[in-house]
C-alpha positions in Angstrom: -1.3 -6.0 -0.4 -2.2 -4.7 3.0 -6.0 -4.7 4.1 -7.6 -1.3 4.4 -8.0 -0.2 7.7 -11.1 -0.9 9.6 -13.3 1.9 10.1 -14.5 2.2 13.8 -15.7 5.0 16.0 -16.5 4.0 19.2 -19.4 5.8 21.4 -18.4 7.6 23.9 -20.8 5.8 26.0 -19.3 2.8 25.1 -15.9 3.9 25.8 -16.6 5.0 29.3 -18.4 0.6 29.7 -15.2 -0.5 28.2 -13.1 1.6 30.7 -15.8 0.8 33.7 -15.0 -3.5 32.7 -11.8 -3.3 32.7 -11.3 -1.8 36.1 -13.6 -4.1 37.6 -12.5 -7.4 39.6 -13.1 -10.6 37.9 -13.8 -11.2 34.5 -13.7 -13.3 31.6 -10.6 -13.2 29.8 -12.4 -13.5 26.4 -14.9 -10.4 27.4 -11.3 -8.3 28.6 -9.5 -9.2 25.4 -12.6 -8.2 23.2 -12.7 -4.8 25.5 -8.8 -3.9 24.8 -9.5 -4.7 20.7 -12.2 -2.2 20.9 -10.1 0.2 23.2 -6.9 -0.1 21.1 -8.8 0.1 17.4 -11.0 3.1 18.9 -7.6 4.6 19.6 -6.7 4.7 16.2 -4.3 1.3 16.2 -4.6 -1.0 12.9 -5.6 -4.7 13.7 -2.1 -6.2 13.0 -0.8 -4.0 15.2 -3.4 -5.0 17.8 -3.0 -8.6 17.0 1.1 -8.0 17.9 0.1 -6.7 21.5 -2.9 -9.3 22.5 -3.0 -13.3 21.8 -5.2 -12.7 19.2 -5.0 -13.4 15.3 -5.7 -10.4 12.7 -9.1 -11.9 12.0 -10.1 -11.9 15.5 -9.6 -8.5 16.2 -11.1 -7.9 12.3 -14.5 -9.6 13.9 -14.6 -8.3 16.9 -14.6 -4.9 15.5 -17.5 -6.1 12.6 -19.4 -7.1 15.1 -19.0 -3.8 17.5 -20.1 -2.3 14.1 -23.1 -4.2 13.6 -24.5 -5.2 16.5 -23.2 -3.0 19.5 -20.9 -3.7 22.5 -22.2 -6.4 24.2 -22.9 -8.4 20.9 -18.8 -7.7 20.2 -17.6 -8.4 23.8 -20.3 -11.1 24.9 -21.0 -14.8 22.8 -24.2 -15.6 21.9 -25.9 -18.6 24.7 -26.1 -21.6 22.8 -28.3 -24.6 23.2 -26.1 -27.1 25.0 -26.4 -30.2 24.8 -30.4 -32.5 24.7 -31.4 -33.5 28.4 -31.3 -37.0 29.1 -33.8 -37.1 31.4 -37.0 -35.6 31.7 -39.0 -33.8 34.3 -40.5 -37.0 35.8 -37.4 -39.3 35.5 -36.0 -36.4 37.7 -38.5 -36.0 40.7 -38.6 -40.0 40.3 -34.7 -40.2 41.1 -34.7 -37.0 43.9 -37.8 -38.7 45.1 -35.7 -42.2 45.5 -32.2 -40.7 46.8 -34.4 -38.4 49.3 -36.3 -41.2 50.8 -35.2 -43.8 53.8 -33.2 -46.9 53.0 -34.5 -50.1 52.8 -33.9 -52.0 55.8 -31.4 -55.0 55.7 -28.7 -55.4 53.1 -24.7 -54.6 54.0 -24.8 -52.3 56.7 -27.8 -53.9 58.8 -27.6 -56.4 61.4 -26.2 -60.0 60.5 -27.7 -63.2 61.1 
């Protein structure tokens, strides 16, 4: 049994953002795959069919559009920032470190004069 077609109308303001991206220089390939999904189902073209013409599986394009429909264009082109990962050092371990690479070397060691 096929899946119904997903309904999606894009703004016309939208449209003309998508068109602006993807004439621009550089971009993520993610954000200009996202854009073509929405350009392509806006157009009328069912996901499978969008799925054929871009790396992308069925369900991709299927959330891509969900989330045009819910949340807006940059919520469907652009991910969410995530958290990353827990520093490992904190503010005064840092200024401590700078503080030491910054300052002069001790005298002596390898690179001074020998005995």
């Amino acid at each position: 049994m096929a899946r119904r077609p997903i309904p999606i109308r894009i703004k016309p303001r939208d449209f003309a953002q998508l068109s602006e991206l993807l004439r621009r220089g550089v971009q993520q390939v993610r954000v200009v795959l996202r854009a073509l999904v929405l350009r392509q189902l806006g157009e009328g073209v069912t996901a499978p069919q969008v799925a054929q013409t871009l790396p992308l599986t069925p369900k991709a394009v299927r959330q891509i559009a969900h989330r045009y429909n819910c949340n807006g264009l940059d919520a469907a082109l652009y991910d969410k920032p995530r958290p990353g990962a827990k520093q490992v050092l904190d503010d005064s371990q840092k200024q401590r470190i700078i503080a030491m690479v910054c300052s002069d070397p001790p005298k002596g060691g390898r690179d001074g004069p020998s005995a």
